[in-house]
C-alpha positions as CSV (number, residue, x, y, z in Angstrom):
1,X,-123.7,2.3,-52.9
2,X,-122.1,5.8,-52.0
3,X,-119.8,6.5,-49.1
4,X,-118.6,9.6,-47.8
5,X,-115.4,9.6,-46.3
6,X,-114.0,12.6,-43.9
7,X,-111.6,12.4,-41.0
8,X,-109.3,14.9,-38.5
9,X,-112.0,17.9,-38.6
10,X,-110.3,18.5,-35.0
11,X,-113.2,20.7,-33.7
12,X,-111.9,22.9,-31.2
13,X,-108.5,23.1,-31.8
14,X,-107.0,26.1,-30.0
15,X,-105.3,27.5,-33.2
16,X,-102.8,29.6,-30.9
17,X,-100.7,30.5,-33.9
18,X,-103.9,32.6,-35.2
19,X,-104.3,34.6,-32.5
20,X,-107.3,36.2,-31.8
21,X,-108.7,34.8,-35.2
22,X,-108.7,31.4,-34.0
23,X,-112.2,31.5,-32.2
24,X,-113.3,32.6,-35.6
25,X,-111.5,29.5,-37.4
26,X,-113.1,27.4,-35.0
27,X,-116.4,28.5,-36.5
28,X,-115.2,27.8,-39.6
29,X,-114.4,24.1,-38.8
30,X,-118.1,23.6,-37.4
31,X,-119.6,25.2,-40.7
32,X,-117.2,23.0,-42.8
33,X,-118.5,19.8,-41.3
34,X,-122.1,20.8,-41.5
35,X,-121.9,21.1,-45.3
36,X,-120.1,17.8,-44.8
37,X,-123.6,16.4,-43.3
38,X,-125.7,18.2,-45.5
39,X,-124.0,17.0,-48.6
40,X,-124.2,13.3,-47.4
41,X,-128.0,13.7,-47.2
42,X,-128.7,15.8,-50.2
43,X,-126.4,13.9,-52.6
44,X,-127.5,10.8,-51.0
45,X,-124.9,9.0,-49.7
46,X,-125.5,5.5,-47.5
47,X,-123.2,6.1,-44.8
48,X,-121.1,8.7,-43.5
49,X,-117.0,7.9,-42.6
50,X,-115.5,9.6,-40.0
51,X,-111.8,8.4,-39.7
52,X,-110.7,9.5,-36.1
53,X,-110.1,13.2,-34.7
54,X,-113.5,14.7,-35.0
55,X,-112.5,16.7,-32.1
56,X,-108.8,18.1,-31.3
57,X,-109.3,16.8,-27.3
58,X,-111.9,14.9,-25.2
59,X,-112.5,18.0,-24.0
60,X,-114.7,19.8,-26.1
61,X,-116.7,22.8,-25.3
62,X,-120.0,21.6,-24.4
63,X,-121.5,23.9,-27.1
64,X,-119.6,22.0,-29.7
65,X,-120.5,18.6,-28.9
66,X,-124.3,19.6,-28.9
67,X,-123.8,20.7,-32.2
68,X,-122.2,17.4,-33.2
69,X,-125.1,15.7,-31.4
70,X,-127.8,17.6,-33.2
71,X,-126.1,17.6,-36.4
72,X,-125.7,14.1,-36.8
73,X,-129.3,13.4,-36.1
74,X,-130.6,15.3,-38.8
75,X,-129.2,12.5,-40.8
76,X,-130.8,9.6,-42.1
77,X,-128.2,7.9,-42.9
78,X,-125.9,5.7,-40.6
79,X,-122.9,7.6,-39.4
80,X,-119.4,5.4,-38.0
81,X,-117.1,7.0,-35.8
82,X,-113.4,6.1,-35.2
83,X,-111.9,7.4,-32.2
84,X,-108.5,9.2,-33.2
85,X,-105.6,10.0,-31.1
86,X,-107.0,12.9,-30.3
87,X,-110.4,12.1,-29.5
88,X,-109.2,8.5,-27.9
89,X,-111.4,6.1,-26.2
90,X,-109.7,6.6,-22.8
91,X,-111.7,6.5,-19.7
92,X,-112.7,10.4,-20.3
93,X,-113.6,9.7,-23.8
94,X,-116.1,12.4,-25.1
95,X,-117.9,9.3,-27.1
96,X,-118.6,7.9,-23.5
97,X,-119.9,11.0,-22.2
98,X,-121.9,12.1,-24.9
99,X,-125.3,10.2,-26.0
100,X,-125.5,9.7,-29.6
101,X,-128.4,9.7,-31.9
102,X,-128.9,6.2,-32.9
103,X,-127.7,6.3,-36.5
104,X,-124.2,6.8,-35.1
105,X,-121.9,4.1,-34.4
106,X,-118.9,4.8,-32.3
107,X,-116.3,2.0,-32.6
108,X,-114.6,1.1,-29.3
109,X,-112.9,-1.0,-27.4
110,X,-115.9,-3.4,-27.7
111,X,-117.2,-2.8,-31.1
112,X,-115.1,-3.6,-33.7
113,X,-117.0,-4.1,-36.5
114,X,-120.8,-3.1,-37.5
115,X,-122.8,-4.6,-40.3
116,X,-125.2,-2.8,-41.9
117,X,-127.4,-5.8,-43.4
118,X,-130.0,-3.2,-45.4
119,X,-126.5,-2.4,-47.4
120,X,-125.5,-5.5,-47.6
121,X,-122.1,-3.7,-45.8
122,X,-120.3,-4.4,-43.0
123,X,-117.9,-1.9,-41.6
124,X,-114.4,-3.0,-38.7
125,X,-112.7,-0.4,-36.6
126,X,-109.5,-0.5,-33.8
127,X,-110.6,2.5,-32.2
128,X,-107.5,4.4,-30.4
129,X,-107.8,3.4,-26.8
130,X,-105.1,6.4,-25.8
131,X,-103.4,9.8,-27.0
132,X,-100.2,7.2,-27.1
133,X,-101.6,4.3,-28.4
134,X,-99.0,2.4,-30.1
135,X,-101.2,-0.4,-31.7
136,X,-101.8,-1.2,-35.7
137,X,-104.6,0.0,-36.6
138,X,-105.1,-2.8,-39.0
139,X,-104.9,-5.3,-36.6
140,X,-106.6,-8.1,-36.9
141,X,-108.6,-6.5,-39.0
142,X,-110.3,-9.0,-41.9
143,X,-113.6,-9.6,-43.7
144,X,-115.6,-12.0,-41.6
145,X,-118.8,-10.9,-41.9
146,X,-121.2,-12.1,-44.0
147,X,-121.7,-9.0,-46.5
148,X,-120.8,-7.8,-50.2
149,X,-118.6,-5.1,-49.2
150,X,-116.0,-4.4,-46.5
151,X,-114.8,-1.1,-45.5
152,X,-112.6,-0.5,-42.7
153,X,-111.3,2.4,-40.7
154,X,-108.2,3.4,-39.6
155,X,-106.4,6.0,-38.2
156,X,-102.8,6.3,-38.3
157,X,-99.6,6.5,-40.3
158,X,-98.4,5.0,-43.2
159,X,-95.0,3.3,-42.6
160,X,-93.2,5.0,-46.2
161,X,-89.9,6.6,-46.9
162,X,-88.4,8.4,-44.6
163,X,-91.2,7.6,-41.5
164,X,-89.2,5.4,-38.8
165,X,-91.2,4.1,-36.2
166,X,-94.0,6.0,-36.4
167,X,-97.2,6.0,-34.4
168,X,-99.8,4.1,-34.9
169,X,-98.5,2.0,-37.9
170,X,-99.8,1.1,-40.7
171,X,-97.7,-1.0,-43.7
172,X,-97.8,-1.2,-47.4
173,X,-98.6,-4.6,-46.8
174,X,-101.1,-4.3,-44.3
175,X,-103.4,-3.0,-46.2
176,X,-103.1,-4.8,-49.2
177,X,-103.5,-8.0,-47.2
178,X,-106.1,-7.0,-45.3
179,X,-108.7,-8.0,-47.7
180,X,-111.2,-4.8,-47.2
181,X,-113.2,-3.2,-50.1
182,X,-112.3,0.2,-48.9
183,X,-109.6,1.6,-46.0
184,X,-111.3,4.9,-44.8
185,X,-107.5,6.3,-43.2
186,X,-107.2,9.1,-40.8
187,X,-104.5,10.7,-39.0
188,X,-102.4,12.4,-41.7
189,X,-104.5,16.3,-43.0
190,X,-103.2,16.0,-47.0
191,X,-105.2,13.8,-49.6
192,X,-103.1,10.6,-50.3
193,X,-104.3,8.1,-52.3
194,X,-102.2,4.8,-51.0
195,X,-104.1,1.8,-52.8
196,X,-102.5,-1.5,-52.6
197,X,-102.8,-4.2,-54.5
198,X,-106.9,-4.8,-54.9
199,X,-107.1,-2.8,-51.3
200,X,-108.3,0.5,-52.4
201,X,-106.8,2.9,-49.4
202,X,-107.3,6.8,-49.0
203,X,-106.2,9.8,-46.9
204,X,-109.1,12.3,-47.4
205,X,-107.1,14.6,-45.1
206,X,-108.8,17.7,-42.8
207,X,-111.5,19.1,-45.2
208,X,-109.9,23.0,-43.8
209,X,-106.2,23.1,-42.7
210,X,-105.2,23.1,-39.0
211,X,-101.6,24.7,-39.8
212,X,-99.9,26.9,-42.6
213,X,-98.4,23.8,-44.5
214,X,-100.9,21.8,-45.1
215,X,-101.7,22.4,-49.0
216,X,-103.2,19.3,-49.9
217,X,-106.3,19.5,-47.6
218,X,-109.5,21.1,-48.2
219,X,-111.0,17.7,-49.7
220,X,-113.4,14.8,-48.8
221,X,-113.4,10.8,-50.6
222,X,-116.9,10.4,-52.4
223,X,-116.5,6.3,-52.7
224,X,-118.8,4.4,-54.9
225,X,-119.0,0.4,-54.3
226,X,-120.9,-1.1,-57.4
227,X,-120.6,-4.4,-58.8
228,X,-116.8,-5.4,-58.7
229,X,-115.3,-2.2,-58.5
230,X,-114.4,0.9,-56.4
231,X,-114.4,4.3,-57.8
232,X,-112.8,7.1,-55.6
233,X,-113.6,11.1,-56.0
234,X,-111.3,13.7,-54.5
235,X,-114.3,16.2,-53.8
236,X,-113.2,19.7,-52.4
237,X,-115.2,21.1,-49.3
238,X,-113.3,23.4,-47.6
239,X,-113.4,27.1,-47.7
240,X,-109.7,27.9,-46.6
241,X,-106.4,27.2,-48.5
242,X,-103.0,26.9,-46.7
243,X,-99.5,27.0,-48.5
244,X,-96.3,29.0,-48.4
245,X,-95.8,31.5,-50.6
246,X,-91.8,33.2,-51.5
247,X,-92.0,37.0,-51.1
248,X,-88.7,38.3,-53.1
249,X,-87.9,41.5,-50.8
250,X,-84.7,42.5,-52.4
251,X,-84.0,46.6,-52.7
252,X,-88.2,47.2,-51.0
253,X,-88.2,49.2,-48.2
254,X,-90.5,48.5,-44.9
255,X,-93.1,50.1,-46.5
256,X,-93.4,48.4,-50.3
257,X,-92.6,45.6,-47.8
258,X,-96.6,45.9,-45.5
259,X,-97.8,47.0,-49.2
260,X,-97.1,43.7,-50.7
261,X,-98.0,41.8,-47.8
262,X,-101.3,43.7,-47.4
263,X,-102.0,42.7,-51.6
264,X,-101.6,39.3,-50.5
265,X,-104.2,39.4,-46.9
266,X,-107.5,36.9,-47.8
267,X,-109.6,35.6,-45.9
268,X,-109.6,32.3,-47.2
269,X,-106.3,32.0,-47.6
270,X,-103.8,30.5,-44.6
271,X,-100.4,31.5,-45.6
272,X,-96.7,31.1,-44.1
């Protein structure tokens, strides 16, 4: 069985910083995740991931979640849906204004856990009820259904190093005790593998970046469940790369200075 695993698309971020490119980053975003869709269905994956923050706000343009609506139904696959702390599950939630197609499960504050008996899969989820939302998102979270494989999702940040007290919690030991298959984690925009124990546990990150730092996007988690193991694939999807790069200006005047900036300009490249 294949999985496909994305998270924190953010569609319609504002992207203020890019001025009057960001309507054209925005695009971007919404191409991105179609090839996301249309590589779940043509390398034929059984269910689609989505780890929290498919949209920056609850407040999407309507335009953008029509697309997500239409998008989604060409798929016949199943699709789950975590609420993020962006796209919460407040009162104003987009996933309680918007109707769905019916392969899409949203998790909520009432479904926590859909099995997916044809699969032999069954799938838990504690959606973010606020922007705030202080809660573990491994809460409470165990295998009790009756199926093979457990997957869970889970958006929030991994309590490590230097991180005190950080939103939305999740521990070392949370994870390896929670006795899933598969964590599908959300929330933090670089690829980090953070397995525990038997727990296998991935950040796929935002598959384009959402600010100048964030090098280790750009990717999607192809997981295969078969037999007794769990093979992960850091797959890149995105079109844009983001890092920093050190311009040594020493003895240049203002004009080598635009030159060398102006050898540097790409369109797929976000740099700071």
């Amino acid at each position: 069985m294949k999985l496909l695993h994305t998270s924190d698309i953010q569609l319609d971020a504002p992207f203020a910083f890019l001025g009057d490119k960001g309507h054209q980053y925005r695009k971007q975003l919404k191409e991105t995740f179609a090839e996301i869709v249309d590589l779940a269905q043509k390398e034929n994956y059984d269910v689609l991931l989505i780890a929290g923050d498919l949209f920056d706000s609850n407040r999407p343009q309507q335009t953008t979640s029509d697309f997500i609506v239409t998008t989604l139904g060409k798929l016949s696959i199943p699709v789950c849906i975590l609420p993020g702390n962006h796209d919460c599950y407040q009162s104003n939630s987009i996933y309680r204004k918007t109707k769905f197609p019916e392969n899409v499960t949203i998790f909520s504050d009432k479904v926590k856990q859909k099995l997916f008996n044809e699969l032999d899969l069954a799938v838990y989820g504690n959606a973010a009820l606020r922007r705030d939302s202080a809660n573990k998102p491994l809460a409470d979270i165990q295998p009790t259904a009756a199926a093979k494989w457990h997957v869970a999702l889970a958006h929030g940040n991994l309590a490590i190093g230097k991180i005190e007290n950080p939103e939305r919690p999740i521990l070392p030991k949370e994870i390896e005790a929670c006795g899933m298959d598969y964590v599908a984690l959300g929330d933090w925009h670089g690829y980090y593998d953070c397995s525990q124990g038997d727990v296998r546990a991935i950040y796929c990150g935002s598959p384009e970046p959402t600010a100048f730092d964030q090098d280790q996007s750009g990717f999607v988690a192809s997981v295969t469940l078969e037999k007794d193991s769990v093979l992960v694939e850091k797959v890149r999807i995105g079109k844009v790369q983001a890092g920093k790069i050190a311009l040594d200006v020493t003895g240049h005047n203002q004009s080598d200075i635009l030159n060398m900036l102006t050898e540097l300009k790409d369109p797929n490249r976000m740099i700071a």
